[in-house]
C-alpha positions in Angstrom: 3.7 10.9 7.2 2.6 12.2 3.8 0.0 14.8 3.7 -3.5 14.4 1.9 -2.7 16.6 -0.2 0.9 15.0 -1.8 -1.0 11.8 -1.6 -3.4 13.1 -4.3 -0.8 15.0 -6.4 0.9 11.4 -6.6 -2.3 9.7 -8.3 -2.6 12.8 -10.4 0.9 12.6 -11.7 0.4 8.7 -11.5 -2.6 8.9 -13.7 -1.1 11.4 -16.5 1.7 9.3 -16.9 -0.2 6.0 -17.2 -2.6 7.5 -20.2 0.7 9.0 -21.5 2.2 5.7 -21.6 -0.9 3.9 -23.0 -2.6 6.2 -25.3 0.4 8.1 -26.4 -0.3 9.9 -30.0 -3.9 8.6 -29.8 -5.9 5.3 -29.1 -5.9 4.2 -33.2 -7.9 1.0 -32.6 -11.1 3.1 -31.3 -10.6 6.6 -33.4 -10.5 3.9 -36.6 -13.8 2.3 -36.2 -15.7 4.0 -33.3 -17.5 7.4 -34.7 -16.0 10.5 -32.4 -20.0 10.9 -31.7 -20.9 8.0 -30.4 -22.0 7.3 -27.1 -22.1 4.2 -24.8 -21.8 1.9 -21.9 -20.3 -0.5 -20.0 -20.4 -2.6 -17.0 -17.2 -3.2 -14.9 -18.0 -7.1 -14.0 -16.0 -9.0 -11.4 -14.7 -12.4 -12.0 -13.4 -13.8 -8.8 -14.1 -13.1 -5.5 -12.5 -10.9 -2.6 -12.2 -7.2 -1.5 -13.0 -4.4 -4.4 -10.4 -1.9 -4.3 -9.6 1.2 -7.1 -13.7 2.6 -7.1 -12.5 5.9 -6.3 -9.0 5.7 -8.2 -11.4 4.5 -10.7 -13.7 8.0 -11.3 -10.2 10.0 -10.6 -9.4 8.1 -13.8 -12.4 8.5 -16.3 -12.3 12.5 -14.9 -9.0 12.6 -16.2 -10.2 11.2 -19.5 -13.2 12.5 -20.1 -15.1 15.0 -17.5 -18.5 14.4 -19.2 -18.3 10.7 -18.6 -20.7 9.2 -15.9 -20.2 6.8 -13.3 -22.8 4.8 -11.7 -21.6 2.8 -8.7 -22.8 0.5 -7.2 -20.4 -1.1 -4.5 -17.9 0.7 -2.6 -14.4 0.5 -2.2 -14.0 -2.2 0.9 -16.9 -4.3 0.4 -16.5 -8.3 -0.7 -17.6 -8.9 -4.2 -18.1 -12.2 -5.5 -18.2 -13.5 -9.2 -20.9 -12.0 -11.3 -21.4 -8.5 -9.1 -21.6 -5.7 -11.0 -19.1 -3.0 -9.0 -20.6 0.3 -11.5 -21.6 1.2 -14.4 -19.8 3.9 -17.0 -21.5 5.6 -19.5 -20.8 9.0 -22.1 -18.2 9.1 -25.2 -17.3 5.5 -26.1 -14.2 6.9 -27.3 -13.5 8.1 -24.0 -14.7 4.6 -22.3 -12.1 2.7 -24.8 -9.5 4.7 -23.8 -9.6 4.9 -20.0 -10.6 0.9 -20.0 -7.0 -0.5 -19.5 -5.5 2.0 -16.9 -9.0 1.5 -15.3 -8.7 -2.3 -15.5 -4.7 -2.4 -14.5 -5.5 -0.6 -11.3 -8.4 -2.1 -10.0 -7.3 -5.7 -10.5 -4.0 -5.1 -8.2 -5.4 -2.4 -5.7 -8.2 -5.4 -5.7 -5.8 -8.2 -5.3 -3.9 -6.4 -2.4 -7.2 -5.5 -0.6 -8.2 -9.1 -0.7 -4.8 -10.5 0.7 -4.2 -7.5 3.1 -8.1 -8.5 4.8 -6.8 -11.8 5.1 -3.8 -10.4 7.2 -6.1 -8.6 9.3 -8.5 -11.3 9.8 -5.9 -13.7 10.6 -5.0 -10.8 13.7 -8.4 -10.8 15.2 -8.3 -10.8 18.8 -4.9 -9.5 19.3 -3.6 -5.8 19.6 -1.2 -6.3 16.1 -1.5 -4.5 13.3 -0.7 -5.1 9.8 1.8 -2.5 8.0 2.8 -2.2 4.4 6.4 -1.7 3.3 8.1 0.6 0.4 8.1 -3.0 -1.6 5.9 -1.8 -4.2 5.7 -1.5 -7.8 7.9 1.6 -9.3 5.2 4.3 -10.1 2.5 3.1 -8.5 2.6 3.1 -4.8 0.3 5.6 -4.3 -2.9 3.6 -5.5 -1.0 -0.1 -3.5 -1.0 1.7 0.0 -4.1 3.2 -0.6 -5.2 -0.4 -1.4 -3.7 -2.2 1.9 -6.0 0.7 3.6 -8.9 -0.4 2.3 -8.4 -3.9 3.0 -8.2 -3.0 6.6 -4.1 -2.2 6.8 -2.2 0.3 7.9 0.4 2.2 5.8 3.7 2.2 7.1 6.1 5.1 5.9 5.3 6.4 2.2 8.7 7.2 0.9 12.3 8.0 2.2 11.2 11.4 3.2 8.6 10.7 5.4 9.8 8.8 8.4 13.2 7.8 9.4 14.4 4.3 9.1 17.7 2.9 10.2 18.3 -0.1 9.3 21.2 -2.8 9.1 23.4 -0.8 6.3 22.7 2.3 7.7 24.0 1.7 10.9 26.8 -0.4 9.2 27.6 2.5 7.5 27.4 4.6 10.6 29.6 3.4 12.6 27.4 1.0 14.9 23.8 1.5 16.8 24.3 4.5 19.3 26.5 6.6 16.8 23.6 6.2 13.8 21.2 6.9 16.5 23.2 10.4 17.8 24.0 11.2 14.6 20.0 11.0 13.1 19.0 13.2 16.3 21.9 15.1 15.2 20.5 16.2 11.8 17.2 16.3 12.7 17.9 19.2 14.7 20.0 20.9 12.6 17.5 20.4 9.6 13.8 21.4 12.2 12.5 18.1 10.9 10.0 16.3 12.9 10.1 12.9 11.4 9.8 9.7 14.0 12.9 7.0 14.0 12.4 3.4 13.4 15.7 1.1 14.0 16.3 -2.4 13.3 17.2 -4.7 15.4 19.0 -8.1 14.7 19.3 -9.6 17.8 18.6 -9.2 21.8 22.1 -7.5 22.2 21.1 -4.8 19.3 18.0 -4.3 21.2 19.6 -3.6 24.5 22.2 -1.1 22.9 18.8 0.5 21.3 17.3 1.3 24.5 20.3 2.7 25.7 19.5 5.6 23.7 16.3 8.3 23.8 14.4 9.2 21.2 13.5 6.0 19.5 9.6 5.7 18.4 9.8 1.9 17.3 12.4 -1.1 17.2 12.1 -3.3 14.1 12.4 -6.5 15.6 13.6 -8.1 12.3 13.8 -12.0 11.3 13.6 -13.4 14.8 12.4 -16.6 15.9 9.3 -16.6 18.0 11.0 -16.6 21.3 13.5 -14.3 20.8 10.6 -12.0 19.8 8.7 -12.4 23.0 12.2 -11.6 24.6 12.5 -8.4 23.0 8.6 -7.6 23.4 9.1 -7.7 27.2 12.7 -6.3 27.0 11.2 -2.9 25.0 8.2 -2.9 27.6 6.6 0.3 27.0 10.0 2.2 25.7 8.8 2.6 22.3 6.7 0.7 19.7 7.6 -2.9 18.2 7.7 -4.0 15.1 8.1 -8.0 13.8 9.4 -8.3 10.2 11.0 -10.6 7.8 9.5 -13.2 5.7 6.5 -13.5 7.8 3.3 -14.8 6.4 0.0 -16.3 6.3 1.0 -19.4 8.5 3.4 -17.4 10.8 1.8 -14.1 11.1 -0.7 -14.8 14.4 2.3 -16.5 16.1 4.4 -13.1 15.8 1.5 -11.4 16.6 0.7 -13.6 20.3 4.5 -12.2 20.9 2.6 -9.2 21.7 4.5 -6.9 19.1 2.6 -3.7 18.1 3.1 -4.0 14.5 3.7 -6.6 11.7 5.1 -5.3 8.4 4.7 -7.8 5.4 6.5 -6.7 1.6 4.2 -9.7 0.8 1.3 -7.1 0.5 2.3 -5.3 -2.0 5.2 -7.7 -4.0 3.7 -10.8 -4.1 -0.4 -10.9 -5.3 -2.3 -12.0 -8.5 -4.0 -9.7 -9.9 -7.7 -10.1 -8.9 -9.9 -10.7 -12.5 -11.9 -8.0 -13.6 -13.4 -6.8 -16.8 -15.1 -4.1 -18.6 -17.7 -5.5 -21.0 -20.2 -2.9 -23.2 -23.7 -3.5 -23.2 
């Protein structure tokens, strides 16, 4: 899995870019009619309710901008927020407040939004031993702060990037030349390369499975886009051989079905690809 440490060199390159791309040669609107002197505050004021998410990302932010500039928080990434709470307050150059406000705002109302519905996952797994995985369906660019989002909401992150973990799925074995030889063949280069990285394959039906077991070395099967019986099937089928893992277009009214299947893991694109924004808003004062 990613380290600590590449995780934070991805918001910082995340954050560099994203002023980059918004202030570029200089925030005009502010440097026009706001003295370079002046000093102020504001409030950051939520607007619907569900799960705060992006404090932290948050101050990494303003740092960027402006070291001098002061955060006062007030509730912490994780908590439920309900319209009208106040999550903290920022105060110092209101140059510098003007100019971090939009990155601020972009990041907070998605990581938000994904924290919310990734708590409703979890909720909706209570009582069972399944837990709720992200996938690499994220927005270019800013994955980083959307993993770190499904955390707080109670997730789990499932591999970061291509590098991290080894995946084979459908093409890949396609491409291969079948299950076993994909399978051999990853071992294969693993070896040769010293990489400890754990294998994930996908399964698309009970026979695929059965060929899977036939081979060592497998952390998890991907039991992907099966019906619920076929997934109980495979659950007893994979026994304690390796992990499981349901996926494919599983949701809110299908999700604790998969999970009474007894698989080990659920991973849901939906996370990360399809929220709203939660609303959220920086007002002066």
């Amino acid at each position: 899995m990613i380290s600590d440490s590449q995780f934070k060199k991805e918001l910082e390159l995340l954050i560099a870019n994203a002023i980059r791309e918004d202030v570029g040669a200089g925030d005009y609107s502010s440097l026009a009619c706001v003295p370079a002197s002046a000093k102020g505050k504001a409030k950051l004021l939520v607007k619907e309710d569900g799960i705060i998410a992006g404090v932290a990302f948050a101050k990494m932010i303003f740092d960027y901008v402006d070291a001098s500039l002061q955060l006062e928080i007030f509730i912490e990434d994780g908590s439920v927020v309900k319209k009208g709470d106040v999550v903290f307050h920022v105060s110092g150059s209101s140059q510098s407040i003007l100019k971090a406000e939009r990155v601020v705002l972009n990041s907070m109302q998605r990581m938000s939004a994904i924290a919310t519905k990734t708590n409703e996952y979890v909720q909706l797994l209570k009582g069972t031993q399944t837990k709720i995985l992200d996938t690499r369906k994220t927005t270019p660019g800013f994955r980083a702060p959307e993993k770190w989002a499904v955390k707080i909401g109670g997730g789990e992150n499932h591999r970061f990037a291509l590098y991290d973990m080894i995946m084979l799925k459908d093409n890949h074995i396609d491409f291969a030349g079948g299950i076993t030889l994909a399978i051999a063949k990853t071992k294969d280069y693993l070896k040769a390369n010293n990489l400890d990285l754990k294998i994930i394959v996908e399964a698309r039906d009970l026979d695929e499975i059965k060929e899977i077991l036939e081979s060592d070395g497998v952390d998890r099967i991907l039991i992907d886009n099966f019906n619920y019986e076929d997934t109980r099937k495979a659950v007893a089928l994979i026994g304690d051989q390796c992990q499981t893992e349901s996926s494919g277009n599983i949701d809110e009214t299908t999700i604790r079905h998969y999970a009474d299947c007894g698989v080990d893991y659920i991973s849901s694109g939906a996370l990360t690809h399809s929220v709203v924004n939660m609303d959220l808003s920086l007002k002066a004062f």
